[in-house]
C-alpha positions as MATLAB code, in Angstrom:
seq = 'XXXXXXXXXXXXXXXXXXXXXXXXXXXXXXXXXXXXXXXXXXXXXXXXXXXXXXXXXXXXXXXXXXXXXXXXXXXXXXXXXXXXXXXXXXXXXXXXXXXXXXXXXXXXXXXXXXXXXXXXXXXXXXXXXXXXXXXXXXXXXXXXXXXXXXXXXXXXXXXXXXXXXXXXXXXXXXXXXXXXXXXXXXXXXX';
ca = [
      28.453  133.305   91.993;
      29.041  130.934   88.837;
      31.053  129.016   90.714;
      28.231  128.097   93.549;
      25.297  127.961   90.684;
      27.473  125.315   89.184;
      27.918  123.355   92.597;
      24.563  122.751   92.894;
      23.922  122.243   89.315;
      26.306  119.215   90.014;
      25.066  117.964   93.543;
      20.989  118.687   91.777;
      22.247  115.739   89.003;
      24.730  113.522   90.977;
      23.054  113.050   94.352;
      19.733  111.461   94.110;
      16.646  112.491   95.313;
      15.702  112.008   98.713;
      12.899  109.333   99.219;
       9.812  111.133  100.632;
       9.907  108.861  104.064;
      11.308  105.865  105.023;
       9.291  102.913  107.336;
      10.867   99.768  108.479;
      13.405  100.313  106.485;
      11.526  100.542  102.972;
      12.046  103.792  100.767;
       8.906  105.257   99.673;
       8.975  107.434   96.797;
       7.633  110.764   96.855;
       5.624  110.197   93.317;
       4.380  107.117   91.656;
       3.166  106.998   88.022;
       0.896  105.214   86.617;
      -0.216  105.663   82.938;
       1.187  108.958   82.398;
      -0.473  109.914   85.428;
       1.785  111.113   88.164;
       0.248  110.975   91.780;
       1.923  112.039   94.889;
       2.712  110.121   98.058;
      -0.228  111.085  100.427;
       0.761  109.364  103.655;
       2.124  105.758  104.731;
       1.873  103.243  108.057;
       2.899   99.896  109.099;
       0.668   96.877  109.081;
       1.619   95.371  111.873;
       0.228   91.383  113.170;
       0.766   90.555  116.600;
       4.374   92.840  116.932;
       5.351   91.404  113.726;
       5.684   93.827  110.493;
       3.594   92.556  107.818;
       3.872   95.274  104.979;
       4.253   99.120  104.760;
       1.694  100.603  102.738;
       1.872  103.773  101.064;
      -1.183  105.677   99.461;
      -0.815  107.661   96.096;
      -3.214  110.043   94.882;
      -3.365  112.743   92.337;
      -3.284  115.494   95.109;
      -3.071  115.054   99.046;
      -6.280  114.731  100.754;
      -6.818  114.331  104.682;
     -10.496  112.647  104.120;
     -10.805  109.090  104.281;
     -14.475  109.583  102.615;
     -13.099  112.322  100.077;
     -10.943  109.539   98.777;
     -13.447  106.957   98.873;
     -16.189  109.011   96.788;
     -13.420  110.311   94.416;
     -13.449  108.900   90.952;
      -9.879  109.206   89.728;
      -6.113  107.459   89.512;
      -4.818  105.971   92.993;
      -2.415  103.628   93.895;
      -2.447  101.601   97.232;
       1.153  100.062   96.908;
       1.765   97.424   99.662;
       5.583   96.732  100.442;
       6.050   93.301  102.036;
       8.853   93.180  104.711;
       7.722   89.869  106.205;
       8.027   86.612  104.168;
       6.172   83.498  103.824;
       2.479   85.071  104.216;
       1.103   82.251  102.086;
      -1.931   82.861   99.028;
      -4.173   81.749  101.585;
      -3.069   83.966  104.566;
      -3.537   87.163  102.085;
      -7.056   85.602  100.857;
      -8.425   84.861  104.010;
      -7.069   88.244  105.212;
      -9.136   90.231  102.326;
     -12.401   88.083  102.602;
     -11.984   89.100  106.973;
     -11.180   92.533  106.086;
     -13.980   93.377  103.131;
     -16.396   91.388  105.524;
     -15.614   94.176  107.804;
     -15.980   97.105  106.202;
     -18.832   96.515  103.046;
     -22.463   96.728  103.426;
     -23.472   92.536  103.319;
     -26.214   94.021  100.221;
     -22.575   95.870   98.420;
     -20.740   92.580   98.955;
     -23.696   90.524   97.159;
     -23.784   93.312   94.010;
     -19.789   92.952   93.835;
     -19.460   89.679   94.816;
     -17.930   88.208   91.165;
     -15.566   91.239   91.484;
     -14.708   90.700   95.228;
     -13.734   87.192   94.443;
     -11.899   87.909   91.116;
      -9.666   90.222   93.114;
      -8.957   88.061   96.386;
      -7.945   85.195   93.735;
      -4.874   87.821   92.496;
      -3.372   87.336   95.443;
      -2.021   84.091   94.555;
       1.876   84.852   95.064;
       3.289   83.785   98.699;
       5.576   86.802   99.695;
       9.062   87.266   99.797;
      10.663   90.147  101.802;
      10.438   92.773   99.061;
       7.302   91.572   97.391;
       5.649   94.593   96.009;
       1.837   94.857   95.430;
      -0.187   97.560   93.890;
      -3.693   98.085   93.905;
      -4.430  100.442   91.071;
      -7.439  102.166   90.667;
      -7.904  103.919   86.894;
     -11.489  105.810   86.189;
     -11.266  103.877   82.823;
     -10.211  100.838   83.408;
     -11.241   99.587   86.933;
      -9.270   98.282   89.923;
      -6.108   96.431   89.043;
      -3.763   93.967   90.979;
       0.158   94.076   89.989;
       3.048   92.065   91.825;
       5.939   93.213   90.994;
       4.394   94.774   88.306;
       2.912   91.956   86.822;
      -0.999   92.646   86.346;
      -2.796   90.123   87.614;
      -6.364   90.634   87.744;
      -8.520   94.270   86.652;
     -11.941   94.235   88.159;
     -14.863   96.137   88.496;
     -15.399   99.867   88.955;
     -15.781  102.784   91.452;
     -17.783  100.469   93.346;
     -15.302   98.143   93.707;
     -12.360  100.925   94.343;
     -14.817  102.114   97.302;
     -14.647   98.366   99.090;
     -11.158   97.692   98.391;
      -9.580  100.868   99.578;
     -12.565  100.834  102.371;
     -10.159   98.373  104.547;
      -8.184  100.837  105.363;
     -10.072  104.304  104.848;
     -13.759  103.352  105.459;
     -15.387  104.408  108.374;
     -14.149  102.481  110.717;
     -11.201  100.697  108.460;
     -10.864   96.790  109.296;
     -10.119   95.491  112.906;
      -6.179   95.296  112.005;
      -5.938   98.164  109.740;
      -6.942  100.768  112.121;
      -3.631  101.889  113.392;
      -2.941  102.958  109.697;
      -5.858  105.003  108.565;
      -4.446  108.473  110.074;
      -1.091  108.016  108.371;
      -2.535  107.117  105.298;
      -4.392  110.155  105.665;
      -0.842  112.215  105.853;
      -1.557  112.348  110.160;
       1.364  111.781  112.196;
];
């Protein structure tokens, strides 16, 4: 019996854990933290442009939740991290593609209030990708919604407000035109 306990003692530290899923060939993590926060992996999908993969993006929250509005309303640490597996989507592909995709999904009175915010944030995406380019868009209680490339911070804006349009592209009610194929497995939904 001390013999097996200390066989998988051995494999437990040697062999690495298991990423929680894999898409298009990027290794999502089962847990992300941020700020000594740990949140789990909630649910992942493809973003997908004309049968091209854009980026896979994978939605970390303190707990899982299945409700796109529960998330929304919720005022506490997430992490939308978006893995790019295409290159060359230029600053001004990923600008024009948030202005589209927040004209989409906020009220036209919500994107007046915010609009200093809205354009603070669309101006942090000022990197062209690379095939691995990693950003997250963090969302601390205390300290707003933050841009990161590759861990960099690049902009912190607004509020809860601002959390609610940003994250609204893909979880709002309907999500935006070419984000609607990854709502449900954001949500955790096959």
């Amino acid at each position: 019996m001390r013999t097996v306990l200390a066989v998988i003692a051995v494999l437990l530290i040697v062999v690495p854990p298991a990423p929680a899923m894999e898409i298009s060939g990027i290794e999502l993590a089962p847990t992300f933290t941020v700020d000594d926060t740990q949140l789990v992996l909630n649910g992942a999908g493809l973003r997908e442009k004309l049968w091209v993969d854009v980026y896979v993006g994978a939605l970390y929250l303190p707990e899982k939740m299945d409700s796109g509005e529960k998330i929304l309303a919720a005022d506490e640490p997430m992490v939308m991290r978006m893995h790019f597996v295409r290159a060359g989507v230029s600053p001004e592909q990923l600008q024009d593609s948030w202005r589209e995709s927040l004209g989409q999904t906020v009220d036209p009175q919500k994107m007046k209030d915010l609009e200093d915010n809205i354009q603070a944030f669309i101006r942090a995406f000022d990197t062209e990708t690379e095939k691995g380019t990693v950003y997250d868009i963090v969302y601390l209680p205390e300290q707003g919604l933050s841009v990161r490339v590759n861990g960099e911070q690049k902009a912190v804006v607004g509020g809860l407000e601002m959390k609610k349009a940003v994250f609204g592209v893909w979880l709002g009610d309907p999500p935006a035109k070419g984000l609607r194929k990854m709502k449900d497995p954001l949500l955790g939904e096959k």
